[in-house]
Steps between C-alpha positions, in 0.01 A plus 500: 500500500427688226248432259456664095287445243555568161291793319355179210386290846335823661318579188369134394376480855316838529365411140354204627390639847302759284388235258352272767316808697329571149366176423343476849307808385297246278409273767146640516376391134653729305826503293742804671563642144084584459477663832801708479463577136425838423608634854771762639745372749680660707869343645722654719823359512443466154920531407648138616425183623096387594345860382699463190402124435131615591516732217597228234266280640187695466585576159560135409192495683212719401668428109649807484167694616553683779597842636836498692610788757857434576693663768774504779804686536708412258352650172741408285428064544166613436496693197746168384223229607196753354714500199513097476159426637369719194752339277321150624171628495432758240104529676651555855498876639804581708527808714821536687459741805798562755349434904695437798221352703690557832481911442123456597415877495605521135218203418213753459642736262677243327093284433439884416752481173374181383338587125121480523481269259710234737315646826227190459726234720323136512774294668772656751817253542687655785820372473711763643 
């Protein structure tokens, strides 16, 4: 048997996988959007499917006020979503950085090159 889904299904229910997982964040008193507001995230697997979604999500989110470190492997679907999300959310930060999480002895040098000013990270969604 062989089973598909089609790209619009996969993305409507990684959207709403994401979207669920960040309204539980407000299940102790406090809206998600005030207590992410304000901070850097970082995702890995930040190019397709939940890590992607994640990203629009905490932007919807935090109303656009939030710091977003972006990466994976494929650097060019994340320049295009860091591109959109800022389109979306003129106030949202985006910083695309190319990371293959399973070349482990690169990790160091690579937290090394992040910008100082991005080096503060509040939130790590490992998605990769």
């Amino acid at each position: 048997m062989k089973f598909s889904v089609s790209s619009f299904v996969f993305k409507s229910l990684t959207s709403t996988l994401a979207r669920n997982s960040i309204r539980k964040m407000s299940s102790y008193g406090s809206s998600a959007g005030s207590r992410i507001a304000g901070k850097t995230v970082l995702i890995t697997g930040a190019s397709a499917g939940i890590g992607e979604a994640t990203a629009y999500e905490l932007a919807e989110a935090s109303g656009g006020d939030i710091r977003l470190i972006l990466s994976a492997r494929r650097v060019e679907n994340l320049s295009k979503i860091s591109k959109d999300l800022e389109a979306k959310y003129p106030k949202v930060k985006v910083l695309p950085l190319a990371l293959d999480v399973s070349k482990y002895k690169e990790i160091p040098q690579w937290v090394k090159d992040i910008p100082q000013e991005w080096s503060n990270v509040d939130v790590l969604i490992n998605n990769a």
